[in-house]
N, C-alpha and C positions, 0 to 999 in steps of 0.2 A: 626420521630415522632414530634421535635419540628417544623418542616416544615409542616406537617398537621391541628397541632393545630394555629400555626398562620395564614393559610390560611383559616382554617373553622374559625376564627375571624375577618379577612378579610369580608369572606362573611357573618357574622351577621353582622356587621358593618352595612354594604348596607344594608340591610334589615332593619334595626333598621331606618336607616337613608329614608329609602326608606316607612315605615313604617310611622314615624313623620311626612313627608313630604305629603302624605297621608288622612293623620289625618287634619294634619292642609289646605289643600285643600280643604275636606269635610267640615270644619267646616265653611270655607270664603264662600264657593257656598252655606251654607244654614242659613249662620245669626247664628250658632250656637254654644255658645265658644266651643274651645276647648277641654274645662277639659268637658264638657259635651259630646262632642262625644265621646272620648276616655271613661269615664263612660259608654256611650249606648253600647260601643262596647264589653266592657268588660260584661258588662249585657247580651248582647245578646250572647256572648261564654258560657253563662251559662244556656242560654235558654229560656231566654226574648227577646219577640219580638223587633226588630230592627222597627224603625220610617223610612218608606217608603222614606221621602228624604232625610235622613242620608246613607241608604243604595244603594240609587239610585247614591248618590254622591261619597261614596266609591266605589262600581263597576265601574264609570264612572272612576275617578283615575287611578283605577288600569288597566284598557285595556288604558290609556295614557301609561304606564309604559312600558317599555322592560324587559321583565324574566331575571330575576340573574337568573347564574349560579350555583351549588351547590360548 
């Protein structure tokens, strides 16, 4: 069990970090601080529309990325 739990914190880790990294990408490619994208993002997981080159920037990101693992 304890070998579970620190492997699935392993793989948040990545993701957290893969996540920030991300964030702060989107944000350089579109002039847009940071704390504001992470804002739009969180806005838009609520149901607000996302701003076309915030979201164009995050999709781009994330097919740079390679899939973690579960």
């Amino acid at each position: 069990m304890i070998r579970a739990f620190e492997s699935s914190s392993t793989a948040d880790g990545r993701r957290l970090v893969a996540g920030s990294t991300g964030l702060r990408e989107a944000s350089q490619h579109t002039d847009v601080k940071l704390t504001v994208v992470a804002e739009q993002l969180l806005e838009h997981a609520r149901g607000a529309a996302q701003p076309d080159a915030i979201h164009d920037a995050l999709r781009a990101g994330l097919a740079r990325r390679p899939r973690l693992a579960p």
